[in-house]
HTML snippet that shows the backbone in 3Dmol.js (N, CA, C, O; Angstrom):
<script src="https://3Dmol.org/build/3Dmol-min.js"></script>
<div id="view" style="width:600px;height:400px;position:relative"></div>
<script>
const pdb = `
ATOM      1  N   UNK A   1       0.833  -1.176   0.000  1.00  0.00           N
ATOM      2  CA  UNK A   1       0.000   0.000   0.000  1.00  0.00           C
ATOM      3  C   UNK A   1       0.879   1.241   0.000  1.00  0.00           C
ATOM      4  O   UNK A   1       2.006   1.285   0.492  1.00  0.00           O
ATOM      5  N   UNK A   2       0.005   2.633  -0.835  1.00  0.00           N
ATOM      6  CA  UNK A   2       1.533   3.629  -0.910  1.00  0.00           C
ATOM      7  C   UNK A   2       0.529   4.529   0.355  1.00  0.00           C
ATOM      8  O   UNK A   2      -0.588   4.298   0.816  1.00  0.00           O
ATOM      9  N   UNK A   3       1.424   5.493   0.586  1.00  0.00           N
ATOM     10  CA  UNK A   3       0.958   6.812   1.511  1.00  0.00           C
ATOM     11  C   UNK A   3      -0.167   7.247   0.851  1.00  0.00           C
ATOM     12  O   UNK A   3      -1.164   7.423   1.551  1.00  0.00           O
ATOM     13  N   UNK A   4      -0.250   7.469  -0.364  1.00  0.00           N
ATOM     14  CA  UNK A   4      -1.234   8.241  -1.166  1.00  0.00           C
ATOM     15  C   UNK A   4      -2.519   7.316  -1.052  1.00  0.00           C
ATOM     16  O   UNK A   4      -3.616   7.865  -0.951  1.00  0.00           O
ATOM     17  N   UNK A   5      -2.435   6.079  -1.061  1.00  0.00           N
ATOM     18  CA  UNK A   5      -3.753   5.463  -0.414  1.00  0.00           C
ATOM     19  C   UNK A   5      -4.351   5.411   0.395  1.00  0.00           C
ATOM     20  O   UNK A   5      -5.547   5.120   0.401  1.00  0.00           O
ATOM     21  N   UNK A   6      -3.463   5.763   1.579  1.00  0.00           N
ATOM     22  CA  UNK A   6      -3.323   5.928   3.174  1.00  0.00           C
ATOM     23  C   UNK A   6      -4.602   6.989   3.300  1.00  0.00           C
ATOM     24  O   UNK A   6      -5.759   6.899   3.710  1.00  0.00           O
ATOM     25  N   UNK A   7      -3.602   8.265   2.605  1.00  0.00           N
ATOM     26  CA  UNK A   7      -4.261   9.341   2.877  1.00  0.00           C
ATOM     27  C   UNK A   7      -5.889   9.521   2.251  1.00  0.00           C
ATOM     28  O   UNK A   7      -6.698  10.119   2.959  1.00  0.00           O
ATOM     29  N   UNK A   8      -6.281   9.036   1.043  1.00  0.00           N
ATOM     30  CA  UNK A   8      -7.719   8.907   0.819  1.00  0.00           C
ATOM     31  C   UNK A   8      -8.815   8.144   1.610  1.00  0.00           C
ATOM     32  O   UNK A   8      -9.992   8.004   1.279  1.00  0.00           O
ATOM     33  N   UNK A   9      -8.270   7.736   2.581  1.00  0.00           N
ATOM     34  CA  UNK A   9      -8.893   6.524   3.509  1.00  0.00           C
ATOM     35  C   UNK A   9      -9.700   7.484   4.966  1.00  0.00           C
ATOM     36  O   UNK A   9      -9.012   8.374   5.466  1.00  0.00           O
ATOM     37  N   UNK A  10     -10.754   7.293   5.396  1.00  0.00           N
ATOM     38  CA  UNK A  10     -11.293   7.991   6.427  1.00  0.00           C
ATOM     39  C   UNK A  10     -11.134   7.041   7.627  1.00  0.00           C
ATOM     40  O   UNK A  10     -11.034   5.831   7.826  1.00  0.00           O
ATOM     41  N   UNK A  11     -11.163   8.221   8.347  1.00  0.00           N
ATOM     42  CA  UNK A  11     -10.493   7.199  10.060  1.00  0.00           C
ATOM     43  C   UNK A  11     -11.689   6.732  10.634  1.00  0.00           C
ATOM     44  O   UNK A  11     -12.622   7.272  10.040  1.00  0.00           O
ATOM     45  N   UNK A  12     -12.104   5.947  11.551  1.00  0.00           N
ATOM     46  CA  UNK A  12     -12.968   5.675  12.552  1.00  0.00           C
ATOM     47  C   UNK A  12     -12.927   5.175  13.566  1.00  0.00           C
ATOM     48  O   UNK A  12     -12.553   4.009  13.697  1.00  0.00           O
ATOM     49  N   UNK A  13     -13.322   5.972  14.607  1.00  0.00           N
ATOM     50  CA  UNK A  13     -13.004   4.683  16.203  1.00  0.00           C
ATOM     51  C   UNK A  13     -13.631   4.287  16.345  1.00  0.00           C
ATOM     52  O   UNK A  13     -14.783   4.679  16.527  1.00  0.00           O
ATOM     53  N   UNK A  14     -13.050   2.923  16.336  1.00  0.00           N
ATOM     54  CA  UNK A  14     -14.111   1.563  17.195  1.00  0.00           C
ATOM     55  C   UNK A  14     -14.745   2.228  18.402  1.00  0.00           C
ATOM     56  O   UNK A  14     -15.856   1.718  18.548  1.00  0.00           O
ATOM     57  N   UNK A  15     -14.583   2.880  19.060  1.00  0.00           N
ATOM     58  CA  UNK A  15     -14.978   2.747  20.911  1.00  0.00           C
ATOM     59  C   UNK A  15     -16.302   3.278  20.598  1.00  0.00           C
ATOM     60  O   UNK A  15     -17.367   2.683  20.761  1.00  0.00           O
ATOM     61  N   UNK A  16     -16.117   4.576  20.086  1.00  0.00           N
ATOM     62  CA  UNK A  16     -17.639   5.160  19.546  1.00  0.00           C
ATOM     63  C   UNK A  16     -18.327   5.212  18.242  1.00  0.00           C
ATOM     64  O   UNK A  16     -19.344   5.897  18.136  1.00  0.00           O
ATOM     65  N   UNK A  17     -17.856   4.540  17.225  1.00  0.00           N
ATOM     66  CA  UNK A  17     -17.837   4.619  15.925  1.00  0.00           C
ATOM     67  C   UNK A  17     -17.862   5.966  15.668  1.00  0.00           C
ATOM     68  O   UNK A  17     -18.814   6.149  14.911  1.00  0.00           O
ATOM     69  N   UNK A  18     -17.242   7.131  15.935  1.00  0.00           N
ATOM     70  CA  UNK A  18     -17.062   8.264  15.765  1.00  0.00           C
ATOM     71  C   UNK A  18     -16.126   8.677  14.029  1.00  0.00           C
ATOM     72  O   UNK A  18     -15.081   8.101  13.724  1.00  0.00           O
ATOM     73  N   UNK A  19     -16.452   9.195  13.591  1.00  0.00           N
ATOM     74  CA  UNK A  19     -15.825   9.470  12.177  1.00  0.00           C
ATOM     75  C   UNK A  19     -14.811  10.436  12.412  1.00  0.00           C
ATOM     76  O   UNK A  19     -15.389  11.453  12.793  1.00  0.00           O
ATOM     77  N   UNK A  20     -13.392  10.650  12.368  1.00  0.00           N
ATOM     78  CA  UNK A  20     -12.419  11.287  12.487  1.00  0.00           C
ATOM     79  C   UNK A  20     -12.078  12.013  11.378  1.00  0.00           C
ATOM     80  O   UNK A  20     -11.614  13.140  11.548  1.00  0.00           O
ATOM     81  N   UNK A  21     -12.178  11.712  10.616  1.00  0.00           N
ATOM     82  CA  UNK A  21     -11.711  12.452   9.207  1.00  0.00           C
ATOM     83  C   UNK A  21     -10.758  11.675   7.898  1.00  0.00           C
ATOM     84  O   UNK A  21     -10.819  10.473   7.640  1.00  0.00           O
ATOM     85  N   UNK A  22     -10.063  12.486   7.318  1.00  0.00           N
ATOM     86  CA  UNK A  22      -9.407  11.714   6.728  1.00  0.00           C
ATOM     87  C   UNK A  22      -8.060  12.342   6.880  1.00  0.00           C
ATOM     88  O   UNK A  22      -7.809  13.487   7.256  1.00  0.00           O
ATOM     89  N   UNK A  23      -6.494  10.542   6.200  1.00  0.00           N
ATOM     90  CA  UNK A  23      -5.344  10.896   6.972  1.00  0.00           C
ATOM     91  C   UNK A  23      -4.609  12.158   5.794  1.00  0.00           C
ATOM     92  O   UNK A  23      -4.394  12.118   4.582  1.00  0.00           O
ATOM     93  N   UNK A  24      -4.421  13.038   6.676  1.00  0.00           N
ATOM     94  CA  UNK A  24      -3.707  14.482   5.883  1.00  0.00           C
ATOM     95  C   UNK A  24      -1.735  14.295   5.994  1.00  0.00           C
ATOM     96  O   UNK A  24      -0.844  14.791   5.304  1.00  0.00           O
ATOM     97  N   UNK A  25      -1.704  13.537   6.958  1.00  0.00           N
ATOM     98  CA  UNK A  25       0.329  13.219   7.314  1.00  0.00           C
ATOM     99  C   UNK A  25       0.438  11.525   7.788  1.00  0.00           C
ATOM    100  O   UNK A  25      -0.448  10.717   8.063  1.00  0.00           O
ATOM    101  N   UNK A  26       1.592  11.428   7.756  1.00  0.00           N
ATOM    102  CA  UNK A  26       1.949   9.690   8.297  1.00  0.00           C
ATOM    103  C   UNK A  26       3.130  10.348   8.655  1.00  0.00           C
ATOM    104  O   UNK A  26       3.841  10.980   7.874  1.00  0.00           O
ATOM    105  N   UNK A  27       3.351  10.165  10.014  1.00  0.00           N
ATOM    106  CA  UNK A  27       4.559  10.631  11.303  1.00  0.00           C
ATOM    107  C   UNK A  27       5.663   8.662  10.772  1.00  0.00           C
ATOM    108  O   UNK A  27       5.447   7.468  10.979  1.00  0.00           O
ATOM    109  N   UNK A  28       6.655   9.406  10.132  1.00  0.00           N
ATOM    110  CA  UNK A  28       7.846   7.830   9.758  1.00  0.00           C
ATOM    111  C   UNK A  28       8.769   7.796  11.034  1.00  0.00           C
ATOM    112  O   UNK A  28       8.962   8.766  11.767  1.00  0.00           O
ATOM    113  N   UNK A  29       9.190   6.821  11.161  1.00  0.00           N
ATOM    114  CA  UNK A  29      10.688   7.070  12.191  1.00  0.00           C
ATOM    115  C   UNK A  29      11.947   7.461  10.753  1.00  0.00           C
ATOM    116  O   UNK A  29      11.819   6.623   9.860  1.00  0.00           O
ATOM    117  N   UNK A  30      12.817   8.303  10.506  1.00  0.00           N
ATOM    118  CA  UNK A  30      13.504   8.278   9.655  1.00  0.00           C
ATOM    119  C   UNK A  30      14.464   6.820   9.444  1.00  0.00           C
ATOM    120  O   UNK A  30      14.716   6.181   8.423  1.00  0.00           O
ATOM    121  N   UNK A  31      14.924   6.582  11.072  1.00  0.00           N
ATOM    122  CA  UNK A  31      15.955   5.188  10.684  1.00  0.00           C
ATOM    123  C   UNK A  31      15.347   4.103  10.647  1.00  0.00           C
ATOM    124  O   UNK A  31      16.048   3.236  10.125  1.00  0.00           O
ATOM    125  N   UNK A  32      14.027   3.630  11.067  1.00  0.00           N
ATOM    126  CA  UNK A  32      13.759   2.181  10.351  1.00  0.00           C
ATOM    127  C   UNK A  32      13.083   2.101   9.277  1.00  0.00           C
ATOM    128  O   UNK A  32      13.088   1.043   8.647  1.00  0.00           O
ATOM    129  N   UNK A  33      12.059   3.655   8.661  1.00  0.00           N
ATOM    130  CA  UNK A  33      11.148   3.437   7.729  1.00  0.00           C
ATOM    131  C   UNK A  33       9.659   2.939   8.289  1.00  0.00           C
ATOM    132  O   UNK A  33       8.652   2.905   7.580  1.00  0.00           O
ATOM    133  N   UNK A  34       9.707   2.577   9.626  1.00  0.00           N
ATOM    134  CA  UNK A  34       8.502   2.422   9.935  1.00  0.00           C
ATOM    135  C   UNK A  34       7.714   3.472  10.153  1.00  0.00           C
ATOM    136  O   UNK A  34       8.138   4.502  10.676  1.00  0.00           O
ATOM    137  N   UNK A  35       6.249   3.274   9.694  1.00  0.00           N
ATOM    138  CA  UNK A  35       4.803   4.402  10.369  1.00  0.00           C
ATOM    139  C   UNK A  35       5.224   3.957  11.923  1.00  0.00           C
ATOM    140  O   UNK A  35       5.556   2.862  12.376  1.00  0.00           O
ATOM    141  N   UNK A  36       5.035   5.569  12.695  1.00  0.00           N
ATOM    142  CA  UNK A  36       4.588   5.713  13.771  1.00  0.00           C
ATOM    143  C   UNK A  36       3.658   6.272  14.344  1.00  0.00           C
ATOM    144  O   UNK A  36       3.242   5.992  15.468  1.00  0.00           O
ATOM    145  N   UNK A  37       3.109   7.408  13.360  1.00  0.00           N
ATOM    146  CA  UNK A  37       1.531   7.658  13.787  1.00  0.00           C
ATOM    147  C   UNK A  37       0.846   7.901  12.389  1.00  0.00           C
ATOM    148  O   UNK A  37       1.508   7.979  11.354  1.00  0.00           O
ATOM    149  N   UNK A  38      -0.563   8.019  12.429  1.00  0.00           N
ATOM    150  CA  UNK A  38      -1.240   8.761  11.347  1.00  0.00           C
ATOM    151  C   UNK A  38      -1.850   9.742  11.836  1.00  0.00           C
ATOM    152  O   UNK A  38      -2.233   9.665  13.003  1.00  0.00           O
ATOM    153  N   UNK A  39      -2.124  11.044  10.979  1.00  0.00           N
ATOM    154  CA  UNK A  39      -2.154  12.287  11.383  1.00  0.00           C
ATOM    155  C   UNK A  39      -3.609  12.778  10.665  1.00  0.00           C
ATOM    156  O   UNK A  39      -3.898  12.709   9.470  1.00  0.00           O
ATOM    157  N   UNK A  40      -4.555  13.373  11.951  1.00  0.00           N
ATOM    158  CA  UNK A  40      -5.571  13.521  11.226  1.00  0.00           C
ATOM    159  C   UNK A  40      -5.997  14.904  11.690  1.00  0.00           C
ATOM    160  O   UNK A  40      -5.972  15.263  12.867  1.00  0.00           O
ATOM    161  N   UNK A  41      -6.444  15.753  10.518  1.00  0.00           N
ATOM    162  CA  UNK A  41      -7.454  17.131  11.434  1.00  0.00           C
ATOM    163  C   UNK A  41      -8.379  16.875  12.617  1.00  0.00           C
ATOM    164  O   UNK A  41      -9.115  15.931  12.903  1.00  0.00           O
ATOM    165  N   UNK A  42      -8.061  18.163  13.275  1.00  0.00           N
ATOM    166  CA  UNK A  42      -8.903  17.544  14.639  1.00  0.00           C
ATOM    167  C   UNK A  42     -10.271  18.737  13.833  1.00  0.00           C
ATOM    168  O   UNK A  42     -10.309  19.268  12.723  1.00  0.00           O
ATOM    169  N   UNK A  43     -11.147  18.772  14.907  1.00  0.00           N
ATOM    170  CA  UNK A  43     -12.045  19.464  15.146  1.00  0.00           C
ATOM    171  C   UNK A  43     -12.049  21.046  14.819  1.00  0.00           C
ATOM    172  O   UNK A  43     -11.300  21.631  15.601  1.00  0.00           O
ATOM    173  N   UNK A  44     -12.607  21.818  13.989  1.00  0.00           N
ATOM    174  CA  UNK A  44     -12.705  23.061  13.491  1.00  0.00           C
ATOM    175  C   UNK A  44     -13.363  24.051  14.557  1.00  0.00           C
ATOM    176  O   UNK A  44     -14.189  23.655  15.380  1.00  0.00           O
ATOM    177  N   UNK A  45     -12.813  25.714  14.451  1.00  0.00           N
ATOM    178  CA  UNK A  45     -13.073  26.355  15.271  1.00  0.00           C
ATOM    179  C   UNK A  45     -14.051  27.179  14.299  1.00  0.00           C
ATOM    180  O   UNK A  45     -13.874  27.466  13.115  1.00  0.00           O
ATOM    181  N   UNK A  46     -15.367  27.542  15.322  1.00  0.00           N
ATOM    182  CA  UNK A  46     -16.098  28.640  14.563  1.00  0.00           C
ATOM    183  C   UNK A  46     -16.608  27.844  13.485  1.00  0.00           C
ATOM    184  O   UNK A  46     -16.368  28.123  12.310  1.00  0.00           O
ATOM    185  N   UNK A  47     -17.653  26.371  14.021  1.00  0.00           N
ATOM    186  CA  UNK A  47     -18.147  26.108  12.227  1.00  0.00           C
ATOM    187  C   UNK A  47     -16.898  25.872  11.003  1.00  0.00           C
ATOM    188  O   UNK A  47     -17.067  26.218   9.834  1.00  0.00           O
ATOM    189  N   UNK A  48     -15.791  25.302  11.452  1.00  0.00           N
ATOM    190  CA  UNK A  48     -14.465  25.723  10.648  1.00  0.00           C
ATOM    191  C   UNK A  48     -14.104  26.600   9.763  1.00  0.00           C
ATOM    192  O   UNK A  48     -13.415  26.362   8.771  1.00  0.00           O
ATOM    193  N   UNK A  49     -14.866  28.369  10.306  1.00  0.00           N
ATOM    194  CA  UNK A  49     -14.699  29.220   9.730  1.00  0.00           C
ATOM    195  C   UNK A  49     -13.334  29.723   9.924  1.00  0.00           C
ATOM    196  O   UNK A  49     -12.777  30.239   8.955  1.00  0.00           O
ATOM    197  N   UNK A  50     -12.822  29.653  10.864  1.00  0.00           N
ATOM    198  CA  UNK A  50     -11.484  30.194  11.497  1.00  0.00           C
ATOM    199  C   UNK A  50     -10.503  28.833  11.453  1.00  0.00           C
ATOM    200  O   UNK A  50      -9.741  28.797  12.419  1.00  0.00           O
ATOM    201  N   UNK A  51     -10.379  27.761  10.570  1.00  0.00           N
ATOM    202  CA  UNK A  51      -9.373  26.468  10.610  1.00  0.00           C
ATOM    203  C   UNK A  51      -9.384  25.980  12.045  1.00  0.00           C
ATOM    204  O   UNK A  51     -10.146  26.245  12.975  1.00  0.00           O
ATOM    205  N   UNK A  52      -8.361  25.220  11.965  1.00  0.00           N
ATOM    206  CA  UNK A  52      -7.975  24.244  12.831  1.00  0.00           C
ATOM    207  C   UNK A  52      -6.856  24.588  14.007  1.00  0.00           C
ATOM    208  O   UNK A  52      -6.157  25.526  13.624  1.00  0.00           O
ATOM    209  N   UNK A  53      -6.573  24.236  14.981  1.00  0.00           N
ATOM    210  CA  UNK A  53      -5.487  24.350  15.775  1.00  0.00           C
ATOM    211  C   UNK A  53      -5.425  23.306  16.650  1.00  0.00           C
ATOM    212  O   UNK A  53      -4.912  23.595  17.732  1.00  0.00           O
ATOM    213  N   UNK A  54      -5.885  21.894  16.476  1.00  0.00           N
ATOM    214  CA  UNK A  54      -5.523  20.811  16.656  1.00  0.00           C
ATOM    215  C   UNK A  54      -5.436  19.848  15.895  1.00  0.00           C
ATOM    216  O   UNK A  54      -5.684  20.197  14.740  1.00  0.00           O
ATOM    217  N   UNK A  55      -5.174  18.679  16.001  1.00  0.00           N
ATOM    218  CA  UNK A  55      -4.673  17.352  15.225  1.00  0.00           C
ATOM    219  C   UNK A  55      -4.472  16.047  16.119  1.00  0.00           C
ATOM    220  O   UNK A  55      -3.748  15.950  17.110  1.00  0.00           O
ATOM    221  N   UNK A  56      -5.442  14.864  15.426  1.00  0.00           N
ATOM    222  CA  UNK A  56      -5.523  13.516  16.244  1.00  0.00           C
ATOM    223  C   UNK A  56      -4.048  12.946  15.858  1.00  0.00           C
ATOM    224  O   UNK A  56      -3.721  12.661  14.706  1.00  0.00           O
ATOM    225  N   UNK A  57      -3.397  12.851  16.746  1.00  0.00           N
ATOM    226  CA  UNK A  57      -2.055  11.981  16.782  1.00  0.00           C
ATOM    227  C   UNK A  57      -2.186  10.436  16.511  1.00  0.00           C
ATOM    228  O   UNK A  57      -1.499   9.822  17.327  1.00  0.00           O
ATOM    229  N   UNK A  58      -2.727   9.756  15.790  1.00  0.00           N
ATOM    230  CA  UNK A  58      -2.820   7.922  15.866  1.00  0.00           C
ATOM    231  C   UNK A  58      -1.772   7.282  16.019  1.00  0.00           C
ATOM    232  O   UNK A  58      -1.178   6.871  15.022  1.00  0.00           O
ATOM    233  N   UNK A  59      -1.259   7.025  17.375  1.00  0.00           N
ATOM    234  CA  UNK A  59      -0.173   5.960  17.153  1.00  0.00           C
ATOM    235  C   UNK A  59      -0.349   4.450  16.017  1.00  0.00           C
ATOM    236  O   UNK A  59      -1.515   4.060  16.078  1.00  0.00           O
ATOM    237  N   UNK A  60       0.202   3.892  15.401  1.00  0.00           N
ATOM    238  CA  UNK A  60       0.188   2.800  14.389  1.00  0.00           C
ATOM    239  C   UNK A  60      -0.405   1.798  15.557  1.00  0.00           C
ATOM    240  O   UNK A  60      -1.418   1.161  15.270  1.00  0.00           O
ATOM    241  N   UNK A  61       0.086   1.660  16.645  1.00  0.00           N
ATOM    242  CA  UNK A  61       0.061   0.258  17.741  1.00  0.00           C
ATOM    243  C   UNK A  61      -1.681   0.407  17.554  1.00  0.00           C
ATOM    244  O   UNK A  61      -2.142  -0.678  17.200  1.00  0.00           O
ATOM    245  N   UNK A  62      -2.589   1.324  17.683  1.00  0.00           N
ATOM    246  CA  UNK A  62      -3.758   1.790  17.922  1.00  0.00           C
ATOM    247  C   UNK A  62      -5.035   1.673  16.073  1.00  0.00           C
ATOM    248  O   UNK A  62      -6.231   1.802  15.813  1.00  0.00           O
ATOM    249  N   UNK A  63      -3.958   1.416  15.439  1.00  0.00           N
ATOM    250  CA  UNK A  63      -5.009   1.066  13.942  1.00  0.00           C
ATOM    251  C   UNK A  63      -5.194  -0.420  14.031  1.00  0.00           C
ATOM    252  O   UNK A  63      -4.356  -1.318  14.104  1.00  0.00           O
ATOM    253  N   UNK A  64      -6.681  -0.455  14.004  1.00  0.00           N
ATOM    254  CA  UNK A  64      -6.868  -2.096  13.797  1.00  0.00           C
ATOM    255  C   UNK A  64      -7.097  -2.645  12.525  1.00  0.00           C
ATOM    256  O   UNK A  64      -7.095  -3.850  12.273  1.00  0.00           O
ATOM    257  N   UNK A  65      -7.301  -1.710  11.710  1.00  0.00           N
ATOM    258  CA  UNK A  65      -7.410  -2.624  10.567  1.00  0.00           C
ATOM    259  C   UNK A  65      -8.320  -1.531   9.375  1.00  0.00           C
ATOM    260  O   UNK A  65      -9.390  -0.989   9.653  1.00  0.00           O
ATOM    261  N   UNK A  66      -7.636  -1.400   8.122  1.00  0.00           N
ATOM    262  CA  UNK A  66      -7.219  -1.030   6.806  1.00  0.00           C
ATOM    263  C   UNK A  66      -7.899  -1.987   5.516  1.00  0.00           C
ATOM    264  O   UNK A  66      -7.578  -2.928   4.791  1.00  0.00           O
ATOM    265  N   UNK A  67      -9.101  -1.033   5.772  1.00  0.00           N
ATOM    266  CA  UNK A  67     -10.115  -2.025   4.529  1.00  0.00           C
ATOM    267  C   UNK A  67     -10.127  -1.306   3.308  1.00  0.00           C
ATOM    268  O   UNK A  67      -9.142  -0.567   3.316  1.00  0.00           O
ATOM    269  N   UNK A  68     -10.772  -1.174   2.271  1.00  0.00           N
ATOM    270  CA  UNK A  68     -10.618  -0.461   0.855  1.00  0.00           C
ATOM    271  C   UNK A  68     -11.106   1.102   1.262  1.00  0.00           C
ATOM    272  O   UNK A  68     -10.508   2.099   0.856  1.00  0.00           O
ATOM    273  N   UNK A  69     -11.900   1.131   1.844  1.00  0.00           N
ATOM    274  CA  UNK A  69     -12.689   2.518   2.260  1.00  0.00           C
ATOM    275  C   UNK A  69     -12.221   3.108   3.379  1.00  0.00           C
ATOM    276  O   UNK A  69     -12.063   4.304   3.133  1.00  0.00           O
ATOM    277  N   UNK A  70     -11.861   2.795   4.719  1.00  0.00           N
ATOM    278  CA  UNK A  70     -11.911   3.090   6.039  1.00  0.00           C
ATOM    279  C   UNK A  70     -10.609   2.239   6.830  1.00  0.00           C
ATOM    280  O   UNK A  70     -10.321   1.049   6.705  1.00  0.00           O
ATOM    281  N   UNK A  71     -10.100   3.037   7.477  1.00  0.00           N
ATOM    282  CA  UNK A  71      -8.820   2.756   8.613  1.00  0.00           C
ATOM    283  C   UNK A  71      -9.954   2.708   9.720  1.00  0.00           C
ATOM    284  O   UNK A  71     -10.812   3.590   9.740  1.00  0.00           O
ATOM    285  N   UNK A  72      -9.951   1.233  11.032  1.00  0.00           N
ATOM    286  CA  UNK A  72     -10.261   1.308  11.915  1.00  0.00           C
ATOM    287  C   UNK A  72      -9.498   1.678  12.799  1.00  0.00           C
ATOM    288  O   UNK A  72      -8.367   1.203  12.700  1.00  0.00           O
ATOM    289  N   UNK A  73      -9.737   2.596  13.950  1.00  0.00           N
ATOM    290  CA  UNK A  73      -8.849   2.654  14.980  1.00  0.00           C
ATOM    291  C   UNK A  73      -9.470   2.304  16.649  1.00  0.00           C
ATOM    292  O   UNK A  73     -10.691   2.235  16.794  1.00  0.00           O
ATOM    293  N   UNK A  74      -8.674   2.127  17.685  1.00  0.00           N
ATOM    294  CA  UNK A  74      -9.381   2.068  19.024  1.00  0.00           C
ATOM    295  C   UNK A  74      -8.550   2.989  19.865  1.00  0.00           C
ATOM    296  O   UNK A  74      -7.519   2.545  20.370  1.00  0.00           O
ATOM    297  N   UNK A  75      -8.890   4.170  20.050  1.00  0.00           N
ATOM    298  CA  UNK A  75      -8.461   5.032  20.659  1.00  0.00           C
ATOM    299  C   UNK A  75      -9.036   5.796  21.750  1.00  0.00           C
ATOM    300  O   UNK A  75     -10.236   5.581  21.915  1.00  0.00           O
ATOM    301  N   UNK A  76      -8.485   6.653  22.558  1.00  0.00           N
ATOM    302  CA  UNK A  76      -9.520   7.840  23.173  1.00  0.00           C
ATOM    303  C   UNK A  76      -9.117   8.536  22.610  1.00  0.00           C
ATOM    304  O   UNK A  76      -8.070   8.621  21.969  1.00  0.00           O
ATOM    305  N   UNK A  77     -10.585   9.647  22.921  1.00  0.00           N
ATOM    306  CA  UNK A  77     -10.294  10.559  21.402  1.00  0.00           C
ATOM    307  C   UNK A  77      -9.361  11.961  22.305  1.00  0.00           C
ATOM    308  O   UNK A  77      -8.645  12.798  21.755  1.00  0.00           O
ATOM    309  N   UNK A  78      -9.640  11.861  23.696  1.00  0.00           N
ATOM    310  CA  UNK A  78      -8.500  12.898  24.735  1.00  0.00           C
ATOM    311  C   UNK A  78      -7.154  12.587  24.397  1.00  0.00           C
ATOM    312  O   UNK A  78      -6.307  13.269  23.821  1.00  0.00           O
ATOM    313  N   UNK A  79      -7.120  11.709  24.749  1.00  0.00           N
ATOM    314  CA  UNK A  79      -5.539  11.453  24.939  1.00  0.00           C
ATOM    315  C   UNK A  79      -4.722  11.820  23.551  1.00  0.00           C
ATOM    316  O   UNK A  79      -3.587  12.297  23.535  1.00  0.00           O
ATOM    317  N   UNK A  80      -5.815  11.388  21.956  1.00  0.00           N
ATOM    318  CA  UNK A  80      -4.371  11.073  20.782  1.00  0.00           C
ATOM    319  C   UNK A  80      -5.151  12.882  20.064  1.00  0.00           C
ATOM    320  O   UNK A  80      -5.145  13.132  18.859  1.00  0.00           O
ATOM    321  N   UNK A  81      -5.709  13.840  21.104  1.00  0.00           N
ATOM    322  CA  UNK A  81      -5.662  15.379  20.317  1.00  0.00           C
ATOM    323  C   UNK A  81      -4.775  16.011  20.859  1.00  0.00           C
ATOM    324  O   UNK A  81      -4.529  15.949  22.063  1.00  0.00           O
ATOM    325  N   UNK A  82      -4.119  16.769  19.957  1.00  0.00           N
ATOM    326  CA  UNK A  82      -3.241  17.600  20.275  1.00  0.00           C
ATOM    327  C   UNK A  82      -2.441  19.052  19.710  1.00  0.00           C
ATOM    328  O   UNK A  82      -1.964  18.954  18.579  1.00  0.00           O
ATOM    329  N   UNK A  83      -2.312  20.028  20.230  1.00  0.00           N
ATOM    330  CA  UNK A  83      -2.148  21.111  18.744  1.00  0.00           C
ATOM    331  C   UNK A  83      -1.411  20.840  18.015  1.00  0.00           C
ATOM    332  O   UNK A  83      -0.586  19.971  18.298  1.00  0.00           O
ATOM    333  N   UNK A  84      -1.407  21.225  17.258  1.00  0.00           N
ATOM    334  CA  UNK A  84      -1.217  21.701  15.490  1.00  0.00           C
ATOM    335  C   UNK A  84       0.626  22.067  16.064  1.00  0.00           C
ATOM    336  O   UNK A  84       1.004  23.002  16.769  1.00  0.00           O
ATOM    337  N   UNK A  85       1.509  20.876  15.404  1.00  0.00           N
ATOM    338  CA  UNK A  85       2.949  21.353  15.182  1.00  0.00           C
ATOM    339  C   UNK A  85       3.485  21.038  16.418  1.00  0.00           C
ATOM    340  O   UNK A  85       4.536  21.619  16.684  1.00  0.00           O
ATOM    341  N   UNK A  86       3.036  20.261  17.255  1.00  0.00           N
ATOM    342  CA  UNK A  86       3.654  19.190  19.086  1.00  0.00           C
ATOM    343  C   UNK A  86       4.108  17.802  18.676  1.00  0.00           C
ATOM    344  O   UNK A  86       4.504  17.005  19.526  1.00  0.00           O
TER     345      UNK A  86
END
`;
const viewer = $3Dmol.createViewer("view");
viewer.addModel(pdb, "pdb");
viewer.setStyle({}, {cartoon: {color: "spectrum"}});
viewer.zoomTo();
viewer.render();
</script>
């Protein structure tokens, strides 16, 4: 699978079937080449008239599973938000 497939794919958590969005970055380690997180827009300010200033962090350990349409994940949705550029 390339990144560019990655990224057309919409997130969802198992815990609440909550719809997250879709993946905009993939966090690599540079020295092994492995994914370490997937990176998703968080939640819009103002009706997302005024953008964004957070972002769901997905650690990889936390994706369960990568079907043609949809990345499952099991996460809390506290713990993996976080601003924009942390």
């Amino acid at each position: 699978m390339r990144v560019y497939e990655l990224k057309q794919k919409e997130v969802i958590n198992m815990c609440d079937c909550a719809r997250l969005g879709c993946v905009i970055d993939i966090d690599f380690d540079i020295k092994t080449g492995c994914v370490r997180a997937l990176i998703i827009p968080g939640p819009g300010k103002g009706f997302c008239l005024f953008g964004r200033d957070m972002e769901y962090v997905i650690p990889w350990c936390q994706v369960k599973q990568i079907g043609a349409d949809i990345i499952l994940v099991d996460v809390d949705i506290e713990k993996v938000l976080v601003k924009c550029g942390i």
